[in-house]
N, C-alpha and C positions, 0 to 999 in steps of 0.2 A: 906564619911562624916559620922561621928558618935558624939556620945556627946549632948553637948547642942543644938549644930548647925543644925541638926536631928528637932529637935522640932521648932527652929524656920524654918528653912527650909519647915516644914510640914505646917506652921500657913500662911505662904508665899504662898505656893501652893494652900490652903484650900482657901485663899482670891481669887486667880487667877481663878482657878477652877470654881469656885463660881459664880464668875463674867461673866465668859465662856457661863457657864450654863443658866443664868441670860440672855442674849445678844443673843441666839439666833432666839428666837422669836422675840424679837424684828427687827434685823437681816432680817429674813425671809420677815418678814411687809413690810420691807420699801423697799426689793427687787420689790414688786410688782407694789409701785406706782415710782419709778425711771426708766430714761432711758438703754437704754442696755447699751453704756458703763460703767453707775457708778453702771448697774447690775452685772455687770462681776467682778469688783470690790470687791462690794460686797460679789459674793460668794468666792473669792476668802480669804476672812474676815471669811466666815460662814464656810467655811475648816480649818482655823486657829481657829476660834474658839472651832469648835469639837475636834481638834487634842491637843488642849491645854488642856482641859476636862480631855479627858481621860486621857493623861500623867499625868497631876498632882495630877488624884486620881491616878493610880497606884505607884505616888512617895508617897503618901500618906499612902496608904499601905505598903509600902515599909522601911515608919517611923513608923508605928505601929508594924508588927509585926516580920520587921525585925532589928530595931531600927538601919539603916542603909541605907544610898542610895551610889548607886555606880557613881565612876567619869564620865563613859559614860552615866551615864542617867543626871545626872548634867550636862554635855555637851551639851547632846539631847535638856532639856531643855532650855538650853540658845539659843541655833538655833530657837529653836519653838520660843520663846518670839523674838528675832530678827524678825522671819517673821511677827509675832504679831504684832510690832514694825511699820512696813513699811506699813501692810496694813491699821494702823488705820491713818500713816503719809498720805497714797493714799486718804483714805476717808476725812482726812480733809482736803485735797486739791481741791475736788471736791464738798463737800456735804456744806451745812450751818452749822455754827453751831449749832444749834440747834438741827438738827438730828444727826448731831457728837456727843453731849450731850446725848441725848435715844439713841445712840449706846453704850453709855460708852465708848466711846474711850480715854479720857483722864484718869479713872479709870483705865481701863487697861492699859495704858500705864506707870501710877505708883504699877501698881501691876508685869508686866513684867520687868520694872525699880528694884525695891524692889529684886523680884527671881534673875535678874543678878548679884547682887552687891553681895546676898547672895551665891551664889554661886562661885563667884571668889573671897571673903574672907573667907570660906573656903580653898580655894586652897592654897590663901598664908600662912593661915595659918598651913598647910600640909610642905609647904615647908622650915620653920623653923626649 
């Protein structure tokens, strides 16, 4: 990916990221007062969320000073936002809404939504 797509791709990341970062304290909280299965859940959420962190600042990086990110980290990303995907589908299968809500799960699920679409239009447009 290079070009304009670069930048929006980075602004994409930077919201996700963001939001990541945002969620895991909160995250953490509510591991305590829940039972073990929607705790396991949970962390299972609090790993996807670290691992989305950090990927999307180093794609971030990656648009700053390399003004370029590579297809296999584009790829990488869509798998993380897919697990990102499931675990917040598992949380709100189990949890209220409400604490769905101070999870951000439906934030992140238009922020993980948003990075897939960006990046597989990208691709198609690669392959014109």
């Amino acid at each position: 990916m290079k070009g304009q797509a670069v930048y929006d791709c980075k602004s994409m990341c930077e919201a996700l990221g963001s939001c990541c970062h945002n969620t895991k304290n909160r995250c953490i909280e509510k591991m305590c007062e829940v039972d073990k299965t929607k705790c396991k859940k949970m962390a299972k959420f609090l790993k996807c969320l670290m691992v989305c962190e950090c990927l999307c600042s180093y794609i971030c990086t990656c648009c700053c000073e390399m003004e370029e990110v590579s297809d296999p980290c584009l790829k990488e990303l869509c798998g993380k936002c897919d697990k990102l995907l499931s675990c917040c589908k598992d949380l709100k299968g189990c949890l209220a809404e409400y604490e769905c809500d101070y999870l951000n799960c439906d934030k992140l699920m238009g922020c993980c939504t948003s990075c897939k679409s960006s990046t597989k239009s990208s691709k198609k447009s690669k392959k014109k």
